[in-house]
N, C-alpha and C positions, 0 to 999 in steps of 0.2 A: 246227182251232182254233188263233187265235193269242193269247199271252200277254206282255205288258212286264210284265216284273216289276222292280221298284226296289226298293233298298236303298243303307246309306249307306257300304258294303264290299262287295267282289267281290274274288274271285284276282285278282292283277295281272299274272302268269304264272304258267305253268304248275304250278312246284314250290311256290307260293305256299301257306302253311297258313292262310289267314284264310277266314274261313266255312265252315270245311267241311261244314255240313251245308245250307248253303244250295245251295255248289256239286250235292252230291249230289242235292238235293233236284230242281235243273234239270236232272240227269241222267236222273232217274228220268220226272221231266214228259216229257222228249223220246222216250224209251223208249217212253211208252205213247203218242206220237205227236202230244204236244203239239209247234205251233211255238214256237218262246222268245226272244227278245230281252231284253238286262239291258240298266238302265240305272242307271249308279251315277257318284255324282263321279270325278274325275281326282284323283292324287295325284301331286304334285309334276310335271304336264304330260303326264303320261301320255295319250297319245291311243286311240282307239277300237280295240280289238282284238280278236283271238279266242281263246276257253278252249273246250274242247273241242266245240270245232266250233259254239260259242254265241256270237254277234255280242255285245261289250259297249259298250256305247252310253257313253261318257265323258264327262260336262260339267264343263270348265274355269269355274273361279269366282272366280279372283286368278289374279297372275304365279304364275308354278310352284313358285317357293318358298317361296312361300306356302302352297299346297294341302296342307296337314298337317294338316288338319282332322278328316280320316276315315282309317281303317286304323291298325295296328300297335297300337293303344289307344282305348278309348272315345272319342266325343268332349267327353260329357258330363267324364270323368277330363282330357283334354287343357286342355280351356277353366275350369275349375276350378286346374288347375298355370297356367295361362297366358290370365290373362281377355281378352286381345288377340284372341284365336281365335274370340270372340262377334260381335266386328267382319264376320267371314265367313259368321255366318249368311244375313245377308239379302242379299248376291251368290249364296252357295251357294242359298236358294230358288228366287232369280229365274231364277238361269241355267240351275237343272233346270227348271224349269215350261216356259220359252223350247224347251227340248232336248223335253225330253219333246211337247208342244203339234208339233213340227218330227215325229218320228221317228213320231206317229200318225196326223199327217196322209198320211203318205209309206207307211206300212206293213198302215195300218190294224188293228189288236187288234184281237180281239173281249172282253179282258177289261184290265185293269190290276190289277194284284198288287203292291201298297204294302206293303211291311216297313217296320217302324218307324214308324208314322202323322205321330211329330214330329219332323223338319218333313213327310215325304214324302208324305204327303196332299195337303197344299197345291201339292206340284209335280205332282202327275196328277190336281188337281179341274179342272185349265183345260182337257186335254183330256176327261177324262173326260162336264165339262161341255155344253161345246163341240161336240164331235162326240158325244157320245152314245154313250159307253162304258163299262161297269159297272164298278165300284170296290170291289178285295175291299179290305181291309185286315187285315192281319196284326201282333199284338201279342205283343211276346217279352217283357214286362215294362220295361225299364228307361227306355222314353221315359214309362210311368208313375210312374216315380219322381220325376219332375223336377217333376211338382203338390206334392211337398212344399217342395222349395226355389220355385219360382217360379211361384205361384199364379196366374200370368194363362192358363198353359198349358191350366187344366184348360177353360176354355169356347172356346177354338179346338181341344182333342181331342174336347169333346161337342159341337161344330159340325160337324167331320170325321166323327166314327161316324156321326152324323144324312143324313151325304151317301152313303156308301157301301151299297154293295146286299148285303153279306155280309162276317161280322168274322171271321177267326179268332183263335185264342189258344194257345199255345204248352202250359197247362195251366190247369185249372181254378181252380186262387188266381189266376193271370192274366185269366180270363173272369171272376172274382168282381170284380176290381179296375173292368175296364171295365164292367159293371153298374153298379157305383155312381155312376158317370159318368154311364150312361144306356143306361138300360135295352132294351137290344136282345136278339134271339138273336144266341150266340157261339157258333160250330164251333169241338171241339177240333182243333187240328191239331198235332200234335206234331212231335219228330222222331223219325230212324229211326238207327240206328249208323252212322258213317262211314266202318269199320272196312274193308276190302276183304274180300271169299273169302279171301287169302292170309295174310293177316294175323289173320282169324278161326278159321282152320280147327283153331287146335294145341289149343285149349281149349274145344273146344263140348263140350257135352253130351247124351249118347248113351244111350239105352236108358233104362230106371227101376230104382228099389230098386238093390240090389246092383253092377247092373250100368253104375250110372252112374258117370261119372269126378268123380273129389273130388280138390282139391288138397291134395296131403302136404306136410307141412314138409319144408324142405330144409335141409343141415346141422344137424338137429334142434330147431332153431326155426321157431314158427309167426308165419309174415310176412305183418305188416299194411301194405296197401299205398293211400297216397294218390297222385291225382296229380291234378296243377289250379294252378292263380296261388295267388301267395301273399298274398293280401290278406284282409279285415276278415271280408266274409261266407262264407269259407270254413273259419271256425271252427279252425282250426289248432293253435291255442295249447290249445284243450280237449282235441285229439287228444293231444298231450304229455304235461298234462296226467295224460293218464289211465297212462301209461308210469310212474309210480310203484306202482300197481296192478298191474301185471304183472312178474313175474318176469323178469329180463336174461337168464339163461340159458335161458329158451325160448320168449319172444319179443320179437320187433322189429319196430319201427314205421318204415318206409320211407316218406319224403317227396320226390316226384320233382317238379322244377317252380322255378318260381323268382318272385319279384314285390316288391314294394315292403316287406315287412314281413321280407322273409329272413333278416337280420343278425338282428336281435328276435329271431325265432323260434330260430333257432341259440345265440346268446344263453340265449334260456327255457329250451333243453333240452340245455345244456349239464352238467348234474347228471344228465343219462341218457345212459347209454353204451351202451343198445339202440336210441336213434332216431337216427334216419341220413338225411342228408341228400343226395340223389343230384346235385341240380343241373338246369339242362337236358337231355335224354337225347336222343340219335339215336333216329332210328323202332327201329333193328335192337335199342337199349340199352332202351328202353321194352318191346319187346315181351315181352325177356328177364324184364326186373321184373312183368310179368303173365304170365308162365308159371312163375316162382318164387314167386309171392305167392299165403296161402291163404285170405286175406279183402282187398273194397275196403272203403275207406270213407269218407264223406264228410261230415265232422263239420260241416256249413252250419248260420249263424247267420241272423237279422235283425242287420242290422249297425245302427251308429249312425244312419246315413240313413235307416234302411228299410230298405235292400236285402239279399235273400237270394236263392236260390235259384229261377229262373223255371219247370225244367223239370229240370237235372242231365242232361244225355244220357251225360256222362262216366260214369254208371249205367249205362244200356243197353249202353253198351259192353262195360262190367266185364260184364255179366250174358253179352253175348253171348261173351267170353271165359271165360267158365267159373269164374266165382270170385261168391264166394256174398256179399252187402252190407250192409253195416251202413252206417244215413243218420238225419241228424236228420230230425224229422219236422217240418218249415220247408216254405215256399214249396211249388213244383209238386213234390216227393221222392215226397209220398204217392202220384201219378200213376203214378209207375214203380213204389216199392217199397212192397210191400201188405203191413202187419203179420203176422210171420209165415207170409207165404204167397211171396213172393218178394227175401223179406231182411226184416231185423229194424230198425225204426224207434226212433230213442233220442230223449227230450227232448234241446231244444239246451241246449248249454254244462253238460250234464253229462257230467264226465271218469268216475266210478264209473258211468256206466250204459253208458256208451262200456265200455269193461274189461269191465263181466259179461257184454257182446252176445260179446266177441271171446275170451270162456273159454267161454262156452257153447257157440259153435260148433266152438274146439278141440278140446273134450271128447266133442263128439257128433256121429258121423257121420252119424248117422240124420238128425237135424236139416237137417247141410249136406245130403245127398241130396234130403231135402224141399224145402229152399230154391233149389236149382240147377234143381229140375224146376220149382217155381212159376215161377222167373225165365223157363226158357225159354217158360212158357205167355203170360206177361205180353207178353212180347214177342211170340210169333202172334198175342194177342189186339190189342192196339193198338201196336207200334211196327216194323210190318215196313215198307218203305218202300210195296212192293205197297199194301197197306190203305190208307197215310196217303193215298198218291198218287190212289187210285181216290176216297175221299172228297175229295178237292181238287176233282179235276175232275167230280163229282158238284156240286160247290157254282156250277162254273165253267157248265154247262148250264144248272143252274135261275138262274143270273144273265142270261143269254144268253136263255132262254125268256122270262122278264119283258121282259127289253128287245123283242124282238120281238112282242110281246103289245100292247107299248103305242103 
């Protein structure tokens, strides 16, 4: 079976941290023996390369210094700071449709695998159409954000769902969203940890009851540990917030990460001398703060635009690292973390329910042991990559059987 899958980011070498769960996720397609070819814009001239042993297909769209369209930041954020940058959508469509239309003639798929539908739809209907190729398309939420700012989007995404032969969605508020667009079936398809073996192994969770491992405080405070961009819908300022509610000498609220609101925030919690602000971390410095940390959490709002949380994998993470999670109950959170049963869900933007989720599981071992086993079931039930990967290519058959039907 062969697969193009597009997207509006890919590593652009090897140590490159952008997508990682996309990369993974072609790791895993190749694994179970899919063939893979990516197809993603150029940045800054970047031509056609290879990531692990994965042909990446590059279509240049302006002079090269130009091409800062896509990677290191949204684009939707980029073109918003810098309305210029809207100038390059309609080269960026054409010169993918052109690439893509060139690389299926020559390669032949058997499916096309569109991330993000806007614009990328529109660059794989010409082949798709043309040669008669089935069209999954895949939604991670935030090209559906953009029907609230610029309302002409929404009947060229209900023209695209209408075209393609199988939608997936990142989580269930995501397959709610496309629904109302137009009413199709939508596969979950989630992700899975990006985490390695080596990286995951210091904090799993082993055995039940008694014998399972629970994180202790260290230096006798109980550390609460964020880590994520520091912007609007990640709720931040609530987590603070809620550091008036806990006692300084025995706990602390650890913010790893960095983004547009950081001075602000350092600013707000400046009158607490238990939240600490780590900065950017090295892989080796981050992992240290999740093997010292005895809660995550992830205080996400619906922010001013709409936007919140489409799926949280930075969750599955933490869970797959052994630390028990407190999440608003916003966007796709509910998908991973199940009241009670795989972490404790709080309404958003309240700091007092944030504080009693992270004293109640101070105070009660029993609790975190119950929560650390829910998490790990959570994840064999729906975010191993095995499962996700086998349902992909479940969807990728019965696209593939239709076509040859007709």
């Amino acid at each position: 079976m062969k697969v193009l899958v597009i997207g509006s980011v890919y590593p652009r070498y090897h140590e490159d941290a952008e997508v990682p769960w996309l990369r993974t996720s072609v790791a895993h397609l190749k694994k179970a023996g899919v063939d893979i070819q990516v197809l993603a814009p150029a940045y800054k001239g970047l031509k056609s390369h290879e990531i692990d042993g994965t042909r990446v297909n590059r279509f240049r769209y302006a002079p090269a210094g130009w091409e800062i369209l896509t990677h290191e930041e949204g684009a939707p954020s980029k073109m918003a700071s810098r309305p210029w940058l809207q100038l390059l959508a309609i080269p960026y469509i054409i010169s993918g449709f052109f690439k893509c239309l060139k690389i299926c003639r020559k390669w032949k798929p058997d499916v096309i695998h569109a991330h993000w539908p806007f614009p990328h739809a529109y660059i794989a209907l010409g082949a798709a159409k043309l040669l008669r190729i089935p069209l999954v398309l895949n939604f991670h939420g935030a090209e559906l954000l953009l029907i609230r700012k610029k309302k002409w989007v929404k009947p060229l995404l209900k023209f695209a769902i209408g075209q393609a032969q199988a939608v997936f969605a990142n989580s269930s508020f995501t397959a709610g969203k496309i629904k109302a667009i137009r009413n199709v079936d939508v596969e979950w398809s989630p992700y899975g940890t990006t985490l390695d073996e080596r990286e995951g192994s210091g904090r799993e969770v082993r055995g039940s009851g008694e014998n399972s491992i629970v994180p202790h405080a260290v230096d006798g405070k109980f550390k609460i540990l964020f880590v994520g961009r520091h912007i609007e819908r990640k709720g931040i300022r609530y987590l603070i917030d809620s550091a008036k509610l806990l006692p300084a000498d025995k706990f602390e609220i650890r913010i790893v990460g960095v983004g547009d609101l950081t001075e602000k925030l350092k600013q707000h919690a400046a009158q607490y001398p238990h939240v600490v602000f780590t900065g950017k971390l090295s892989p080796e410095d981050l992992a240290h703060e999740y093997s010292t940390a005895n809660v995550f959490v992830l205080p996400a709002i619906v922010d001013h635009k709409g936007d919140t949380e489409g799926l949280g994998v930075v969750l599955i993470e933490a869970m797959e690292l052994g630390l028990p999670i407190v999440a608003s109950n916003v966007g796709g959170i509910p998908d991973v973390v199940v009241d009670g049963k795989s972490g404790i869900l709080v309404p958003e933007k309240d700091p007092e329910a944030l504080a009693d989720a992270f004293k109640r599981i101070a105070s009660d071992r029993s609790l975190t042991v119950s929560l650390l086993e829910g998490a790990r079931r959570r994840i064999d039930e729906c975010f191993t990559w095995d499962g996700i990967i086998a349902r992909q290519i479940e969807v990728y058959n019965k696209v593939i059987g239709k076509r040859k039907k007709r």
